[in-house]
C-alpha positions in Angstrom: -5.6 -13.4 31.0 -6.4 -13.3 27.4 -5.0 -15.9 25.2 -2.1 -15.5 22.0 -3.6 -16.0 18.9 -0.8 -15.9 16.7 2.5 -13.9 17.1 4.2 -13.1 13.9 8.2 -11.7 14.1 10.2 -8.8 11.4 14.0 -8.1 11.6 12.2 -4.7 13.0 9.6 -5.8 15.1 7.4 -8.5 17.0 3.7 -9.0 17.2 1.3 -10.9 19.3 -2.6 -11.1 18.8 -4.2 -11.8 22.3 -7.8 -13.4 22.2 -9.1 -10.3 23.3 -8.4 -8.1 20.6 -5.1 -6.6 21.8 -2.4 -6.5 19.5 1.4 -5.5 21.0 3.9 -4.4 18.7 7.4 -4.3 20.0 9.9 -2.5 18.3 13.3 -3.8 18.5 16.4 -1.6 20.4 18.4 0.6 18.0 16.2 0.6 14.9 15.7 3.5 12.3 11.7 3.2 11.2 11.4 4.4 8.3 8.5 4.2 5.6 10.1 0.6 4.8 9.5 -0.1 8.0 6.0 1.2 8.5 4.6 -0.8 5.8 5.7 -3.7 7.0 4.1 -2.6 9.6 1.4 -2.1 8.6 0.7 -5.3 6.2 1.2 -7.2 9.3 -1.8 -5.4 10.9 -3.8 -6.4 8.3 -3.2 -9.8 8.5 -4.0 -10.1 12.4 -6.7 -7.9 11.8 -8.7 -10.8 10.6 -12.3 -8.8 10.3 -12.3 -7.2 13.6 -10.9 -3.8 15.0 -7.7 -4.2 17.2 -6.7 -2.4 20.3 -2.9 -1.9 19.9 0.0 -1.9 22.5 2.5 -0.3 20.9 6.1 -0.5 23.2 8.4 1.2 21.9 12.4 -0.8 21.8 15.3 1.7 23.4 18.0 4.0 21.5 14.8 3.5 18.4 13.8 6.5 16.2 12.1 7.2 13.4 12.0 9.8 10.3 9.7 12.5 10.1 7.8 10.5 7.2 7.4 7.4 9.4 6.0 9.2 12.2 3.3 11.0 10.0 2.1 7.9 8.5 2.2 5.9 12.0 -0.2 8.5 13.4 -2.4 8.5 9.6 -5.7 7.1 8.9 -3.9 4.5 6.6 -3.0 3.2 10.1 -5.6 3.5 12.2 -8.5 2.5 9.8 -8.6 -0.9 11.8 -7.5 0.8 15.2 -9.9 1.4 18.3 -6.9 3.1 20.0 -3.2 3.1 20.4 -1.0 3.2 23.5 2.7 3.6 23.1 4.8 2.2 25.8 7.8 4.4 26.2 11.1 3.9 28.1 13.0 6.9 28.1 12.1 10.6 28.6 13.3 11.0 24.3 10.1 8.5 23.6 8.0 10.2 25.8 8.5 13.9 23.9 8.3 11.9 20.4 4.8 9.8 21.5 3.2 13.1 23.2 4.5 14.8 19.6 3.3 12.5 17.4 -0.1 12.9 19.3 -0.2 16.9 19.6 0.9 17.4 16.0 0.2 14.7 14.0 -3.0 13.9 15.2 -3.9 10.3 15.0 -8.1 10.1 14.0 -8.6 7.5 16.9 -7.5 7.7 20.7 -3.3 7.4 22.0 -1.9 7.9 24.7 1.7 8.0 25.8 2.2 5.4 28.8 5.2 4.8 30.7 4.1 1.1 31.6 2.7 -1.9 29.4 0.1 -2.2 32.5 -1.2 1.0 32.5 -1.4 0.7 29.2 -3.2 -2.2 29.0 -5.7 -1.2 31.6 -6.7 2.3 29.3 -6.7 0.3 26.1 -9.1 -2.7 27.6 -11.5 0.6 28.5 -11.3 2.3 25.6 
C-alpha cells in the first residue's frame, strides 16, 4: 500500500498524493464545477505535482455537475500536461454518461476511463 504524501482540502474538493504517484481527487456531493472551480483545481495539481507526472483518481461526489466550460477544460491539455492518465470514479448512471462524454467528445490527449469502483480504478491507473 502506497503511502500519503500530503493531502490538501477546497470547500469543493479533497486531494491526497500517495507515494506512488497517484493522486485522488474527490469532489464533494452537490457541487456546481465551474471554471472557478477547475482552476482551483488545477493549481492544486501543480503543487503536488512536485517534478513528476501523476496518475489521477478522479471520484466523482453524488448529485455534482458541472458547466459545459468546466468539462472542456477538465478534459484540455492545460490539465493533463502533468497527467499519465485519468480514471473517474462514478456513482450514478448520470456520471457515467457525463465521464464516457467527456471522453468521446472532448477528447482528453492522455488515457481515461470511466470506472464504477475506486479499485478497478486503481488497478488500470497502476498499469497505465
Amino acid at each position: 500500500m502506497a503511502i500519503i504524501i500530503t493531502e490538501i482540502k477546497l470547500h469543493h474538493s479533497t486531494f491526497i498524493l500517495y507515494s506512488n504517484t497517484i493522486l485522488e481527487i474527490y469532489l464533494n456531493d452537490n457541487c456546481f464545477y465551474t471554471m472557478t472551480e477547475c482552476v482551483d483545481i488545477e493549481i492544486a495539481i501543480e503543487k503536488l505535482r512536485k517534478q513528476s507526472e501523476l496518475r489521477v483518481i478522479l471520484i466523482a461526489g453524488l448529485y455534482s455537475d458541472s458547466d459545459a466550460e468546466a468539462r472542456q477544460f477538465a478534459a484540455s491539455d492545460k490539465i493533463f500536461k502533468n497527467i499519465i492518465a485519468m480514471a473517474m470514479v462514478t456513482r450514478s448512471l448520470a456520471q457515467d454518461l457525463l465521464g464516457n462524454f467527456i471522453i468521446a467528445f472532448d477528447k482528453p490527449s492522455k488515457p481515461a476511463k470511466v470506472f464504477h469502483s475506486r479499485e478497478k480504478a486503481m488497478d488500470w491507473i497502476l498499469k497505465t
